[in-house]
Structure formats: structure tokens, C-alpha cells
C-alpha positions as CSV (number, residue, x, y, z in Angstrom):
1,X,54.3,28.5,96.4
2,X,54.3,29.9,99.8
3,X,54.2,26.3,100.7
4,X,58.1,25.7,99.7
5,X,60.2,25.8,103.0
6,X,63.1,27.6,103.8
7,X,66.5,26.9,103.9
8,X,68.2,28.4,106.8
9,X,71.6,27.9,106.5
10,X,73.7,27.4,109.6
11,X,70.9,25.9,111.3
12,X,72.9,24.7,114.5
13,X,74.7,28.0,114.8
14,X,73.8,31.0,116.9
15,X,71.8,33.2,114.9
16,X,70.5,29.8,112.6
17,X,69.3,28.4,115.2
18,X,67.2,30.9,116.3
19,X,66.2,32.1,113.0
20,X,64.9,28.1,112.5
21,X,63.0,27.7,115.6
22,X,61.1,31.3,114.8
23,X,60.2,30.4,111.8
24,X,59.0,26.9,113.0
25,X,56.9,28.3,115.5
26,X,54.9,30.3,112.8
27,X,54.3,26.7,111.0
28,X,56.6,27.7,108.4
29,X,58.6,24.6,106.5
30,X,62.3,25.4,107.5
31,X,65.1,22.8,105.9
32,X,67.7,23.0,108.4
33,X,71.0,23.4,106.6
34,X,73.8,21.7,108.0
35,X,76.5,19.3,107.5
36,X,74.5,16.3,109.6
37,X,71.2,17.2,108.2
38,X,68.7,14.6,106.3
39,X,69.4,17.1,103.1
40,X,73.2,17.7,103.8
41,X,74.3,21.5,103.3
42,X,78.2,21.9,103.3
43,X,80.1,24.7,102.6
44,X,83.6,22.6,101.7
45,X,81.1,20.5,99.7
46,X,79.9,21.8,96.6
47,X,78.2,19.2,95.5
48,X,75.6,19.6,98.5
49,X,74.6,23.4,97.2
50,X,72.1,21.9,94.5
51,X,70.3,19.4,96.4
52,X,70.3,21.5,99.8
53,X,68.7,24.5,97.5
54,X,66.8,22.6,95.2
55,X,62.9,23.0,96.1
56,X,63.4,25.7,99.0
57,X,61.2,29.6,98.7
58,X,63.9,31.5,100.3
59,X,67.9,30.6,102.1
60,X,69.0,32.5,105.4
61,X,72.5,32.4,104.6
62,X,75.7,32.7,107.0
63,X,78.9,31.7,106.3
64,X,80.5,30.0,109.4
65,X,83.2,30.9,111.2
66,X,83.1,34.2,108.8
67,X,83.1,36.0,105.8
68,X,86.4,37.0,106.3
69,X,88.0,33.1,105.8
70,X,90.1,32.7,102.9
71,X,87.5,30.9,99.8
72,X,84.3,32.3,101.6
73,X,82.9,35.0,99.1
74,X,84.2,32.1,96.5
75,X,81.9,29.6,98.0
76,X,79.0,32.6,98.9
77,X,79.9,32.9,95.1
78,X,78.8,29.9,93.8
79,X,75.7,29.1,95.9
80,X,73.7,32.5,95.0
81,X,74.6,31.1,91.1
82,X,73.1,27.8,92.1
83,X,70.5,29.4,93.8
84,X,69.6,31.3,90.7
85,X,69.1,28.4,88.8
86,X,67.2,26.3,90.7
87,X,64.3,29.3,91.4
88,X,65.1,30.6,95.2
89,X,63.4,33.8,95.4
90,X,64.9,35.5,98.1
91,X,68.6,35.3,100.1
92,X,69.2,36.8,103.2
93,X,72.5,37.4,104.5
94,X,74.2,37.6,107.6
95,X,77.0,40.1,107.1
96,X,79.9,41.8,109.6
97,X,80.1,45.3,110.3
98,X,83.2,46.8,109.4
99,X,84.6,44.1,107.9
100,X,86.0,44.5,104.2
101,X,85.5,41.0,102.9
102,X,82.0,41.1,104.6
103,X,81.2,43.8,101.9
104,X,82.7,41.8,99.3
105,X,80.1,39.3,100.4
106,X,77.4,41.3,100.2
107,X,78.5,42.7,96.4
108,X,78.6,38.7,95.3
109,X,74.7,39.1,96.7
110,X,73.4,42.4,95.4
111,X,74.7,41.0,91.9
112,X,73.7,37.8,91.7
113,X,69.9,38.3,90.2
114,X,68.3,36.8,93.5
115,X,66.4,38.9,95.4
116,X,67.9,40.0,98.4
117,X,68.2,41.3,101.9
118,X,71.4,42.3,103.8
119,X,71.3,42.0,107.8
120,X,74.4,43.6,108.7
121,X,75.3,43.3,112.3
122,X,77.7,44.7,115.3
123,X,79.1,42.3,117.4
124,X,76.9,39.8,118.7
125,X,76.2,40.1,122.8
126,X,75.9,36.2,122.9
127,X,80.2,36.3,122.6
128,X,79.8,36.7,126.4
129,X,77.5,34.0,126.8
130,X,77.7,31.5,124.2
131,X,81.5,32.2,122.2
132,X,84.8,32.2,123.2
133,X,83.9,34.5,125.9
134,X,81.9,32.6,128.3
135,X,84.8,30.8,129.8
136,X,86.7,34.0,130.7
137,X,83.2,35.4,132.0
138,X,83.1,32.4,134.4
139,X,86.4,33.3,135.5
140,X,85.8,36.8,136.4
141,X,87.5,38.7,133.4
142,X,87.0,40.1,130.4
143,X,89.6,40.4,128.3
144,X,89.7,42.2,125.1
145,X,91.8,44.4,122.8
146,X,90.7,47.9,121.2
147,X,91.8,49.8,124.5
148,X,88.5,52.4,125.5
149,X,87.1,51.3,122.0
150,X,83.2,51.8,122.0
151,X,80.8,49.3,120.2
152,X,77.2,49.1,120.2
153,X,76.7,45.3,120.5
154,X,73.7,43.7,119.6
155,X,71.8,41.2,120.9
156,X,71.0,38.4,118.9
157,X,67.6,38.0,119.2
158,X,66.9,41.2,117.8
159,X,68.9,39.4,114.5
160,X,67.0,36.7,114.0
161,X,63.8,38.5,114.6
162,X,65.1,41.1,111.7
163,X,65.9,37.8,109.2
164,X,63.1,36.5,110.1
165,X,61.0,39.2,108.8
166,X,62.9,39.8,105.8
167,X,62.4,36.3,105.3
168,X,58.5,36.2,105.8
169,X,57.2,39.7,105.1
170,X,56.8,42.1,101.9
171,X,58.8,45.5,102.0
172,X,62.2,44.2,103.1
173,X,63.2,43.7,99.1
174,X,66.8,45.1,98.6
175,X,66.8,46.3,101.8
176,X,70.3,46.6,103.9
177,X,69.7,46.6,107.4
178,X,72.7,47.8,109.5
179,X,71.8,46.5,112.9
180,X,73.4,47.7,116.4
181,X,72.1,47.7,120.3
182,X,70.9,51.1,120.8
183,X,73.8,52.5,122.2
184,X,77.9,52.5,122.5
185,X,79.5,50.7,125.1
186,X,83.4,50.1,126.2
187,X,84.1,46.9,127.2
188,X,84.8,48.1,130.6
189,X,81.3,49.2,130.8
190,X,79.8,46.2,129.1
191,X,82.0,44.6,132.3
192,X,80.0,46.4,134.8
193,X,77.1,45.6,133.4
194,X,77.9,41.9,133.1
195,X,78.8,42.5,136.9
196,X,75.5,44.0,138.0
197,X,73.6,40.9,136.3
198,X,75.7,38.2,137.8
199,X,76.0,39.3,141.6
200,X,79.6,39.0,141.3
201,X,82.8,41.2,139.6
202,X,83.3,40.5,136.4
203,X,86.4,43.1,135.4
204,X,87.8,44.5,131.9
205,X,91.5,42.8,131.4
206,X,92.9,45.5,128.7
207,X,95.1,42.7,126.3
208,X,97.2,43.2,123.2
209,X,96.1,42.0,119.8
210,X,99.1,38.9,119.9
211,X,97.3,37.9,123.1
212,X,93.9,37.6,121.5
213,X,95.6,35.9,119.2
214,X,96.8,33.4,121.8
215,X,93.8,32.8,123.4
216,X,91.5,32.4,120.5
217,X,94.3,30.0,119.3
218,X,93.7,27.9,122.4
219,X,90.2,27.4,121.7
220,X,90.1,27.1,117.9
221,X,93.7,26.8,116.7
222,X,96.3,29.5,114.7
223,X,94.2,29.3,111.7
224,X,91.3,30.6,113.6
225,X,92.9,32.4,115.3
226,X,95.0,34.4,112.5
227,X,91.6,35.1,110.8
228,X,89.5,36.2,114.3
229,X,92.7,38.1,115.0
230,X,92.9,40.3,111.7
231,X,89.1,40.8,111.9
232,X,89.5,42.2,115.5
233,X,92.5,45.0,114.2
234,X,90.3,46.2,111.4
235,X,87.4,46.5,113.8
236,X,88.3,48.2,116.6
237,X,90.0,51.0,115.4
238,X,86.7,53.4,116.4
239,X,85.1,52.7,112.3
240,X,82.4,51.1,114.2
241,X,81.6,53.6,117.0
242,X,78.4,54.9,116.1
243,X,74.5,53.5,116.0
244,X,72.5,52.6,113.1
245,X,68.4,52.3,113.1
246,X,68.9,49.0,111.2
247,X,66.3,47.2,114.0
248,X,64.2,50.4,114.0
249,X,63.7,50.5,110.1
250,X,63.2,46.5,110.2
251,X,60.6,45.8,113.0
252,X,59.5,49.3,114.2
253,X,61.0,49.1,117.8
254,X,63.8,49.7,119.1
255,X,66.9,46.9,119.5
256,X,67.4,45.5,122.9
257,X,69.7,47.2,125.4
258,X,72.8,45.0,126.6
259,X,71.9,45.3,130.0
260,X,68.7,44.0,129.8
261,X,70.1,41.0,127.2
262,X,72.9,40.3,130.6
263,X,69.9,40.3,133.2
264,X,67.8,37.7,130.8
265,X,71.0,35.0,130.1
266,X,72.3,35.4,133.5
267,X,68.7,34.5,135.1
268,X,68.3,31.5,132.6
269,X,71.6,30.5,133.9
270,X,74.4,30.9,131.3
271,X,76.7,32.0,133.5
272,X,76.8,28.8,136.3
273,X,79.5,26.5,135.4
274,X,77.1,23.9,135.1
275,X,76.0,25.5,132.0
């Protein structure tokens, strides 16, 4: 049965993509689950849940842009149900620290008779280098709300390596795996560190929550915005200002530091315009 590939949901996203391309390079069957793939897998089409499922060992599940979007623990809902009935063995899913509907997510999991693993996860590093971040970085500034809030963002490597393993190994049965870089970090600091691995100033630009608002709105419109927005208030209130051994417990080292994370992007060249 081992033979059965996995579904990794998300495929062309930033943890998905990652989590695929491990798994591939173990010679591991991995169907790619996305809207454009040769077995379509479509969140906002429910009739792709059964065929995209159908057949697969295991399903790497995130839920893009977040759990927090109005329908999504409906929709998480019905695919662990059809994933029940077709046979998948094991879900993994990506969850968000902090966040309230996140946990609602992972309750639809822990009930739904599937085996399971939860990877919840801190903010993710590659914001700076891959999200809505990167622009701003380019320009110099970093600008955030949450005042002198500390986080301890995670690098996303270390996430996919800790799916990855619940996906492939024994022992990470009902596990929930709280995952954080290995320490806390304002984002003036995480600034200066940015700074030290490009050669140039990058500086913390202390915004209110109505002008996150407005720039997230730029990129993705109000809607996005509105939902990015109300994440952001609940999560940088100081809930989130402490480290967990999520990584330790999964892989038996420690998680990346985000200094070494800035170093590696800006040396493979994230951070040129050219990009």
C-alpha cells in the first residue's frame, strides 16, 4: 500500500511546494493538488474532493489564503469526510498559531476518524522574501503593526521538513506539533537582521492596523485584506510571544535561526529586483 502517493494539497504554494519536491526527491508518488493539475483539487469546487482523494495514502492539507476565510473549516469540513470514505490514512494539517478559527480547523481534524497530525506554525520568515513583504523589503522598510510585539518566526523549511516526516514516518500519530524559530524577535530586530544580510538598511516603519489594512488591500483587494487584517489584531497582542519545541519533538534538532534563514535567501538572491 505504501505504493499509493500522496496528495499534497496546495502544491504551488509556499510550504506545498516544498513539502512536494521533498517528498519527490525520496521517490515517493506525490499528486500535486491544485486547481491546474492533471487531477484537479479545488477548494470552491467540491466536486474535485472525491477524485483528487480517491486512490492517495496520506493528504498534506493547507487551506489557502487561511483558515481564517469565511467557509474554510466548512470546506476543511467536508474533505476529511470524503477522505474518510474513500480510505486516506493519514491528514496532516497546516494550522496558524494563535488564530481562533485555526483551532476550529484543527477540531474538524481531530474528529473526523482520519488519522492525523497537526503542524502548527508561527509566522512564516518567507513573508519577507516571498509574500507581501518582499516589495517593501526591496524598498528599504519594513512595515508592520503590533508596536515592540515579539514573535518567534519560523522558517519554512523547517515546516515542510516537519510535514514531511509526519507524512513518511511512524510515531507522529495524533501528534500536534507547535512549531516556532528558536527564539523571539521584534520586528525592529528582525529589520536589523534583514539589514546585516543584505549590505544595505532595511528599517522597521511602526504602522497602524487601518494601514496594514491599506496595503495588503493594494496587493490582494478589501476582502483580503479585511480577513489578513483581523488575523493580524488577534495575533499580535503578545498571545504568541513565547517558543514551543514543536521542531525539537518532530525532527530532533533544533528549528533554524532567522538570521541564518536572511543570510541563505539573500545570497540566492531574493532580494535583487530582478528577482
Amino acid at each position: 500500500m505504501q505504493n499509493r502517493p500522496i496528495l499534497v494539497i496546495g502544491a504551488t504554494g509556499k510550504t506545498g511546494r516544498r513539502v512536494a519536491s521533498r517528498l519527490e526527491a525520496r521517490d515517493i508518488a506525490v499528486r500535486r493538488g491544485s486547481r491546474n493539475s492533471d487531477i484537479p483539487f479545488d477548494w470552491e469546487a467540491p466536486d474535485t474532493l472525491g477524485p483528487a482523494l480517491t486512490g492517495v495514502r496520506a493528504a498534506y492539507v493547507t487551506y489557502f489564503p487561511d483558515l481564517a476565510f469565511p467557509g474554510a473549516v466548512n470546506k476543511l469540513e467536508s474533505l476529511c469526510e470524503t477522505a474518510r470514505d474513500v480510505g486516506v490514512e493519514h491528514l496532516v494539517l497546516l494550522s496558524g498559531r494563535g488564530e481562533h478559527h485555526a483551532r476550529l480547523g484543527e477540531d474538524v481534524v481531530r474528529a473526523s476518524g482520519v488519522d492525523f497530525t497537526i503542524v502548527r506554525a508561527a509566522w512564516f520568515a518567507q513573508n519577507f522574501s516571498e509574500g507581501y513583504l518582499r516589495d517593501p523589503i526591496l524598498a528599504g522598510v519594513l512595515p508592520m503593526p503590533g508596536g515592540d510585539i515579539a514573535e518567534p518566526i519560523i522558517d519554512i523549511e523547517d515546516i515542510a521538513d516537519v510535514a514531511v516526516a509526519a507524512l513518511t514516518e511512524d510515531g507522529h500519530s495524533g501528534e500536534l506539533y507547535e512549531v516556532t524559530g528558536p527564539r523571539l524577535m521584534t520586528f525592529a530586530e528582525m529589520a536589523a537582521a534583514l539589514s546585516q544580510a543584505t549590505g544595505r538598511e532595511i528599517r522597521h516603519l511602526p504602522i497602524s492596523f487601518e494601514d496594514f489594512h491599506a496595503n495588503v488591500a493594494q496587493a490582494g483587494g478589501d476582502f483580503v485584506a479585511d480577513v489578513f487584517t483581523s488575523i493580524a489584531r488577534e495575533t499580535l497582542d503578545g498571545r504568541n510571544a513565547h517558543i514551543t519545541d514543536g521542531v525539537m519533538r518532530a525532527l530532533g534538532r533544533p528549528p533554524r535561526d532567522f538570521a541564518d534563514f536572511a543570510h541563505a535567501v539573500a545570497r540566492a538572491g531574493a532580494w535583487t529586483s530582478a528577482a
